[in-house]
N, C-alpha and C positions, 0 to 999 in steps of 0.2 A: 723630743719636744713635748713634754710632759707637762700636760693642764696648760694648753698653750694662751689660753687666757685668763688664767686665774687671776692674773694680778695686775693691775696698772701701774705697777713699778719697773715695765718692762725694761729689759738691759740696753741703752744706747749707749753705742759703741764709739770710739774717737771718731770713725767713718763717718758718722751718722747725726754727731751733731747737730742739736738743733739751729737755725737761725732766725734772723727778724724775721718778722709774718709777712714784710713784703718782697720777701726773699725765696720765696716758695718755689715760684718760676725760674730762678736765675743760678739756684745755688750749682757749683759741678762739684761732686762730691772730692776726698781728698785720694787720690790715687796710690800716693806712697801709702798710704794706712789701712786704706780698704784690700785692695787689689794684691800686696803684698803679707798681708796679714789673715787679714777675716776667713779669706774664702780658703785659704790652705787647710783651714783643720775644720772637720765635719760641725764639729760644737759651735764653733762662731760662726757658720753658715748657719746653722739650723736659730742660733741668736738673731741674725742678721733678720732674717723671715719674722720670728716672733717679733722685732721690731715693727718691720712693716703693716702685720695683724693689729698692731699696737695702736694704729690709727684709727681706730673704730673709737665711736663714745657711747656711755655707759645710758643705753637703751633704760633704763629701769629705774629711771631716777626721774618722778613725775615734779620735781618741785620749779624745774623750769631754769634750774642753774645752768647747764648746759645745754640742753635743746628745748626747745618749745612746741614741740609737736603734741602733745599730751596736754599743755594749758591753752592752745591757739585754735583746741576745734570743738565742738560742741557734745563733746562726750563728760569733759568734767572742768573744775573749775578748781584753782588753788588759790591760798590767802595769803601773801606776802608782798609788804609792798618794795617800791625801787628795784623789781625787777624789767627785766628789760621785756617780758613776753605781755606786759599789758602795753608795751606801743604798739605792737602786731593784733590786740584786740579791739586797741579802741582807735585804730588808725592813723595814729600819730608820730609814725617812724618815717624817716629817710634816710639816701643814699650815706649821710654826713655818723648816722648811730653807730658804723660798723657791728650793729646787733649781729650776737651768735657768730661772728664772721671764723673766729678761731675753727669750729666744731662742722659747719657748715661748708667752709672751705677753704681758706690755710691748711689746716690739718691734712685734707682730703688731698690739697695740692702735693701736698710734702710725703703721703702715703704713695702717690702716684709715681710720683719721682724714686722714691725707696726702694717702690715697685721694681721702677722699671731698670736700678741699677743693679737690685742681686739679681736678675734673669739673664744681667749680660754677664755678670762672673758668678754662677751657679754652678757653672759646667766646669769650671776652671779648679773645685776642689779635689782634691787626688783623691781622700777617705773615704767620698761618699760612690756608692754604687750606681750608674749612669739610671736605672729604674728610681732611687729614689732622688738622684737631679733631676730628671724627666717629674715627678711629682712634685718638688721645690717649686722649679720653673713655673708648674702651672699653678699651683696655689698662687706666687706672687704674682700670675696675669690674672685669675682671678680674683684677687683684691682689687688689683688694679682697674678691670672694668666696674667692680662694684662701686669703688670708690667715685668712677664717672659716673653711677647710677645715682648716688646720694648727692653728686653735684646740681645733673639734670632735675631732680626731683623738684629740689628746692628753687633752682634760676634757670630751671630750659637750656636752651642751646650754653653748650660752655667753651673754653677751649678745649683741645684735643691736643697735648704736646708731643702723639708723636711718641717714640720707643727709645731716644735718647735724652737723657738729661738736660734739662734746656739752658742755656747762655746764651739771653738775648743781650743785645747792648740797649742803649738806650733810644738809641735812633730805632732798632729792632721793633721796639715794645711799645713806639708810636706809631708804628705800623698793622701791631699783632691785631687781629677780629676775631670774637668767637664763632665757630662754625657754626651753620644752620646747624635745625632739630632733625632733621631728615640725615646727616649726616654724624652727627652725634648718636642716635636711636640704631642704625644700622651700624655704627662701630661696635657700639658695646652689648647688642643682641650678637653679632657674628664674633667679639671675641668670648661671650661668654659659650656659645655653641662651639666653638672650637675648642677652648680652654677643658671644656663638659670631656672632651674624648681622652684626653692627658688625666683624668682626674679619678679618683677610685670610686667605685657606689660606698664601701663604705671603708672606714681603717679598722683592720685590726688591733686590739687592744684599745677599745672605742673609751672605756675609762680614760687612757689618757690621751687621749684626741679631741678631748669635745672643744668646738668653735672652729675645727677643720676645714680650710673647703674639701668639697666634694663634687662629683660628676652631678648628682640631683640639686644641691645649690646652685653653682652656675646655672641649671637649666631652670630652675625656681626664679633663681632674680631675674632671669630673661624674661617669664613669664610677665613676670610685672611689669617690667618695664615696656612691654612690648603689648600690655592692656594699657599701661599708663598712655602711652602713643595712641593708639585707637581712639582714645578719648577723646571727648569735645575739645580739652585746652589746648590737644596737641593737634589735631585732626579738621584743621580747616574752620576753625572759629573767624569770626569776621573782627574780632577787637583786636587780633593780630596781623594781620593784612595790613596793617603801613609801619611795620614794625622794620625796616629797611635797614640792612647793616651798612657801613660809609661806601660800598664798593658796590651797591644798587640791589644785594640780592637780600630777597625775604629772609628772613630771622626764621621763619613759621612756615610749617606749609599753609598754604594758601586755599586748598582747594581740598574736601572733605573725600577723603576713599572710603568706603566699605571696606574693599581687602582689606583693610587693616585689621578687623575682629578676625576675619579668617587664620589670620598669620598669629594672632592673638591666642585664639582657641585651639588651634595647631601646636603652640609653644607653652600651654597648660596639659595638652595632651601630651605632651611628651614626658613630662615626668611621672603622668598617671599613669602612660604604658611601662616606665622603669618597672613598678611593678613592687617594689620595695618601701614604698611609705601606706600610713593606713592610718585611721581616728583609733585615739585611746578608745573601747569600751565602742567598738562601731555599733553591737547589737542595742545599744539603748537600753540596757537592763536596771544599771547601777549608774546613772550621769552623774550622780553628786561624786560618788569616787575617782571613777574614770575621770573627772576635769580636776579636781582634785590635784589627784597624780599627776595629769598633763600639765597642770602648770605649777608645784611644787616639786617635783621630783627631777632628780638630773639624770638623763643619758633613759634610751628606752622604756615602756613601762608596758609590763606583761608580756615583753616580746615584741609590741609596735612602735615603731617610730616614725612619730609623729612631726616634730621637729626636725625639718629638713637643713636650716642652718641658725646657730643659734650663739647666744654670748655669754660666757660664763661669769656671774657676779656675786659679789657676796649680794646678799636678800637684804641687806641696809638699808640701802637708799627705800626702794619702796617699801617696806615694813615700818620703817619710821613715818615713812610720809600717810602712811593708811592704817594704823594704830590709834585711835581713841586715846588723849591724854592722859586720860582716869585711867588707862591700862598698865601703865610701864612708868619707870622712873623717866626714862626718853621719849616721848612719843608727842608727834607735831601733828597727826588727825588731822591733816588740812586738805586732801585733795579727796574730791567728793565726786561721785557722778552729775550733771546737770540733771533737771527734770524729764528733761528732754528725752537723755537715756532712760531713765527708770520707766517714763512711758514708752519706751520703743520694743522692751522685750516683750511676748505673745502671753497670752494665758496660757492654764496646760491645756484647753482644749485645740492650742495649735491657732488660736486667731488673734490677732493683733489688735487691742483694746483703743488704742488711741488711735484715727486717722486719718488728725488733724485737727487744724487749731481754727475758729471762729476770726478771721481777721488776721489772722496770724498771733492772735495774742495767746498766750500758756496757757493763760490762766482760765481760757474758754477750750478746755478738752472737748474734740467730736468724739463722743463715743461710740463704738459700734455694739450695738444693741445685744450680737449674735455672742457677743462674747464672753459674757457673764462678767464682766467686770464692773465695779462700783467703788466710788472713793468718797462713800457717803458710812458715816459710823465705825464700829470697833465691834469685834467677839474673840471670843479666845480663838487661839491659832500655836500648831507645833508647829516648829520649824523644821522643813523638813532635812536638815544636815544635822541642825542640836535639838533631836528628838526632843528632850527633856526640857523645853522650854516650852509650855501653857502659857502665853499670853495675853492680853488682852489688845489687841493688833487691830493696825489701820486696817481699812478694806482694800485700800489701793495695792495693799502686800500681799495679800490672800489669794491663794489659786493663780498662780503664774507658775510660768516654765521656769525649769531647772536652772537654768542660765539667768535668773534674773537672783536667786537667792545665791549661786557663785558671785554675784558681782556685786551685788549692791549688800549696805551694810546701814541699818535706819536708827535711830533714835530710838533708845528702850532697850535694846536687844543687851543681852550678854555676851561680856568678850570671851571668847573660848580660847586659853592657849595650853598648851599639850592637857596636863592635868587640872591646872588654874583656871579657874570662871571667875570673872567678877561682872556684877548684874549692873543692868541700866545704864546702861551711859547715856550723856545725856548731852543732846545737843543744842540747847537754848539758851538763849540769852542768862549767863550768869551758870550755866550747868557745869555737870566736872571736864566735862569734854566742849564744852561750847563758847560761841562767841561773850567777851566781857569788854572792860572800856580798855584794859589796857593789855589784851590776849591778842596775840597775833597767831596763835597754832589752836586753829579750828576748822571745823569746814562750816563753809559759807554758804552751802543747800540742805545743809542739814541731812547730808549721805556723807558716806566715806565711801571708796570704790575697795571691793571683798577680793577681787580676785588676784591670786598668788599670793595669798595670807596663806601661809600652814600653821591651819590651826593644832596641828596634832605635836608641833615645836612649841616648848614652854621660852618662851621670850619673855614673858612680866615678870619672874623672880630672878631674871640675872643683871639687874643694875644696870647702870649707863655703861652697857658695853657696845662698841662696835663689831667684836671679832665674830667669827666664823660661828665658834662653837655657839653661838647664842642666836643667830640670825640662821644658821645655813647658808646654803648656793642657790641661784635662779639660773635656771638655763634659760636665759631671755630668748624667745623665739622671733628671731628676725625674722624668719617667713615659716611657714609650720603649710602640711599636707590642707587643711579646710581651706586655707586660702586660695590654694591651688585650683581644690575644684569649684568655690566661689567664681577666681578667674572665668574658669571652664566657663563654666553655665552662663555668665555676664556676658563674654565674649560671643557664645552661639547665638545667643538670644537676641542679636544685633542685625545678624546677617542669616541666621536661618532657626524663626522664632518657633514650628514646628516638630525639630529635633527632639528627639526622644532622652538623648542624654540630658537634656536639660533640669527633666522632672528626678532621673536616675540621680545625680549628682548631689542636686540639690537636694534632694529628701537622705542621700545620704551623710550628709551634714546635720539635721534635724533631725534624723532616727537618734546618733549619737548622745543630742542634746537631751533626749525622750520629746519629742514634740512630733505632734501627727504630721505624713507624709501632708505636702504643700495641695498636692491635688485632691486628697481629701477633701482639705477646710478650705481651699480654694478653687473647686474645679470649674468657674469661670473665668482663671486665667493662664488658663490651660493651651496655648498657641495664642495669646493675647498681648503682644510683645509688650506694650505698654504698662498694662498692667502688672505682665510679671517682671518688668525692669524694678518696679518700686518693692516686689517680694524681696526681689533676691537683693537690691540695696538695702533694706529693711533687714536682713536675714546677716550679709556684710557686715553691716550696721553692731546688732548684737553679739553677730560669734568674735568679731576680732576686738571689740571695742578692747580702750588703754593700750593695745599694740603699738602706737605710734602709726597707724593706716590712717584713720578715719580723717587729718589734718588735711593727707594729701586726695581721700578721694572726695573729698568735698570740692578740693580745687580743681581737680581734673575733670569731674561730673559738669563741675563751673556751676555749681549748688549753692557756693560757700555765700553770694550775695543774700540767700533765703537762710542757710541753716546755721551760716556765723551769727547771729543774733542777739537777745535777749539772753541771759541766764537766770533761769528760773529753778525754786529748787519749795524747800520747806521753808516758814517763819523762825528763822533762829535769832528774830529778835525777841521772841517770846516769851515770859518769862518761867514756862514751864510746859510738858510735853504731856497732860495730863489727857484725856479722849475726850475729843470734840472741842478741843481747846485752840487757840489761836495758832499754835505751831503746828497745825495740820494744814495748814491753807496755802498754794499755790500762792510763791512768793514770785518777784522780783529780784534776785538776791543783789544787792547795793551795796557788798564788800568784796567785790572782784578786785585787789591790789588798790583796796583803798576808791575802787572807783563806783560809779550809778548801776551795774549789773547791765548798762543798754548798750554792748558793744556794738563795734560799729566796722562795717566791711565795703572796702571801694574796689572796684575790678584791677586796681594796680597792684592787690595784694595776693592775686592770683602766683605770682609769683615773686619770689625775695629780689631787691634793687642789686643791680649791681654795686657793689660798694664808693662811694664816692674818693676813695686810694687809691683803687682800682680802675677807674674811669683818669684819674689822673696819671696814671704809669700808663695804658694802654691804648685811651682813646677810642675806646671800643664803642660799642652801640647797647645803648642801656634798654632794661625794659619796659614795656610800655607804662606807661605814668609815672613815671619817675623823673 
């Protein structure tokens, strides 16, 4: 199973046929082709699986073709129009758009089912060695629950079909309900705990395993999903309480537990006691490197691994999309940070510069005085990754933590690619990189977002290529070790705000970054639950941003009414980025796909509609406002 994700050309076999999307539920696969064929020789078993793997989508592709989680939350903004992620921004979707439905959940349906058929004929092949059927088996039960984890994320309670292929009939499937969330949550926290004990810590000959399950993945997605649960959205919210499936029982839990963070911070702790993941670069000596590497580099770096479960891709998709036009014969520059992020990361004295907005408006930054920040004038400034860049630099850029010049990439700057620099790019109205009357590949805050750019890959002198050798691999980190202890520390701080691990955890996450321990620059929120809920969301906030997280824990926090908002960024109507010039000024950006920059967030977006296909085939109980 060599580079088992390399490639989205994955092998589907006669068995395995695709069918219509609303056929997801119903198909049984074909018996004479599978069961007499596939599974007798080790090779098309081991294909069978890579299929199943095959139903993941390609995490690292911010442009919003296939998912929407990177354009629909307030980390950054892209410019294309007629895509389908600005009805999910400016609240104009229903059940009828079947938006994202393929990626979100057909696919996921049909992964499950794929699932659930090589586990019943896994054991049936003669070649392979009952230890590594016993490791097949559970790889494809851990897809399998993952795949219910990407279902829940996005629509809450789903169906559950159960470990046999399903053929409903039609009368069946006027019948079928999706199970509660309490029963969903507890299926796939206990299969992935059980699946966790079939599963190795790690495979040997890890070059070619990478996107493996693993015993610390299964316990990883559990994590998450078992904080997602604790959460306000899932955890007894009152706007779900008449949410009543046809047969009178709640959709929701109804009534808000505590234990939940217990079970929470329990199911973080367990993969911290594994004892085998760690931060690239935990001493904080060298962060520009160490993150660097964590998210340029594939398969462990120095020895740590960091990256608990991850997806292997060509660096296309996102290099094109965060490429400066003026850089590269290919290059679309168009997904930017919002302002919102660029304000969220700390200064280096470790204290958070913006801490709020006047009214809620951007444009009126609270500043905190203690912090030495100022976005008033220009002086020369190194950069601190491309030394050799003296320039004459906004103040808003100046003296910030590590993690702010990994990510963000501003107006002026030089593009660095391996040995290649080209100076200035330029993000304003009419520049070589900026918005024009008839440009559609720009960004629209006048940022680009920096991180998993390797810079030390010459990408501008190889033409309109797409391959390998010109882009590299991304091992996209579906869930990575800081999340983890993120988890932790969010989780404790719920139910016992006191706890010592909380400040341990946390700060080591921030040591990593080079930013002073929390209780330093914070030490009155120090057993302040309150208060350090908004650290460590703040802290969340910067370390995982563009993960494809921050979508969902806006919704889950039940935030997303305050922080889906306005997008605000630089003037890149401006006609030039000259110091003290108009394109320094805390915009409105009013080219979000063509739209006013005011998007717009109603509580029914909490979570995705049931699709209205879907609602016709099953007659299930849709979600609320829908």
């Amino acid at each position: 199973m060599k580079n088992i994700l390399k490639t989205f050309g994955l092998l589907l076999l006669s068995g395995t046929a695709f069918v219509a999307c609303d056929d997801y539920l119903d198909r049984q696969p074909d018996e004479q082709l599978t069961a007499a064929q596939i599974f007798q020789k080790a090779k098309t078993t081991e294909q069978y699986l890579t299929n199943v793997y095959g139903y993941q989508s390609n995490y690292s592709d911010p442009s919003g073709q296939i998912l929407p989680w990177s354009c629909c939350d307030d980390d950054g903004s892209i410019v294309f129009t007629g895509r389908n992620y600005s009805l999910i921004n400016y609240d104009t979707w229903n059940p009828d758009n079947n938006i994202y439905r393929s990626q979100t959940y057909n696919n996921l349906y049909k992964g499950i089912r794929e699932a659930n058929y090589f586990m019943q004929h896994v054991f049936e092949c003669p070649e392979m060695s009952e230890i590594d059927k016993g490791y097949h088996y559970n790889e494809a039960r851990f897809l399998r629950a993952y795949y219910y984890s990407l279902l829940m994320s996005a629509y809450g309670p789903v169906f559950l079909i159960g470990d046999d292929p399903v053929d409903f009939t039609q009368e069946g499937l006027n019948e079928r309900e999706r199970n509660t969330w309490e029963e969903c949550i507890n299926y796939v926290a206990n299969e992935l705990w059980e699946t966790s004990k079939g599963l190795p810590d790690v495979w040997t000959g890890e070059t070619a395993n990478y996107g493996r399950a693993t015993k610390g993945a299964a316990l990883a997605i559990r994590s998450r999903m078992l904080l997602y649960s604790a959460r306000k959205l899932f955890n007894g919210n009152d706007l779900y309480k008449g949410v009543i499936d046809k047969y009178g029982n709640p959709l929701f839990p109804t009534v808000y537990d505590e234990k939940k963070w217990e079970t929470a911070a329990q199911a973080a702790k367990d993969v911290i006691d594994m004892g085998i993941y760690g931060l690239v670069g935990a001493d904080g000596t060298d962060p520009y490197t160490s993150m660097h590497d964590l998210y340029t580099k594939v398969g462990p770096v120095n020895g740590v691994t960091e990256r608990i479960f991850t997806y292997l891709v060509n660096a296309y998709n996102w290099g094109v999309a965060t490429t400066p036009r003026a850089a590269r014969t290919r290059a679309y520059g168009s997904y930017g940070p919002t302002q919102k992020l660029v304000d969220a990361f700390a200064m280096a004295n470790g204290r958070y510069p913006i801490t709020g907005y006047t009214n809620g408006d951007q444009a009126q930054p609270i500043i905190d005085p203690e912090s030495g920040y100022s976005e008033t004038g220009f002086s020369t400034f190194t950069h601190p990754i491309y030394g050799d860049e003296l320039k004459n630099t906004f103040m808003m850029y100046q003296n910030r933590e590590p993690r702010f010049y990994i990510n963000v990439f501003w107006s002026g700057m030089t593009w660095h690619s391996g040995n290649v620099k080209k100076t200035d790019m330029q993000f304003y109205n009419g520049g070589n990189s900026g918005y024009g009357a008839t440009q559609q590949n720009y960004t629209a805050t006048g940022y680009l977002a920096h991180k998993f750019i390797d810079y030390t890959r010459d990408t501008a002198t190889n033409g309109d290529k797409y391959d390998i050798a010109t882009w590299g691999y991304l091992n996209w980190p579906i869930i990575r070790y800081a999340e983890i202890l993120l988890n932790y520390v969010e989780a404790l701080n719920e139910y016992d705000p006191g706890n010592p691990d909380i400040l341990t955890y946390l700060n080591m996450v921030r040591k990593r970054a080079g930013v002073p321990d929390i209780d330093k620059v914070y030490p009155e929120a120090v057993g302040n639950q309150t208060q350090m809920r908004e650290l460590i969301r703040r802290e969340r906030h910067v370390e995982l941003c563009y993960e494809n997280l921050r979508y969902f824990d806006i919704r889950t926090w039940m935030t997303a009414e305050t922080e889906h908002g306005d997008v605000y960024g630089m003037n890149v109507d401006a006609k030039d980025h000259k110091p003290n010039g108009d394109f320094w000024k805390r915009t409105l950006c009013a080219h979000d796909s063509a739209r006013d920059g005011h998007r717009k967030f109603s509580p029914r977006g909490y979570l995705f509609p049931i699709s209205q296909e879907e609602m016709d085939r099953t007659n299930c109980t849709q979600n609320y406002g829908w």
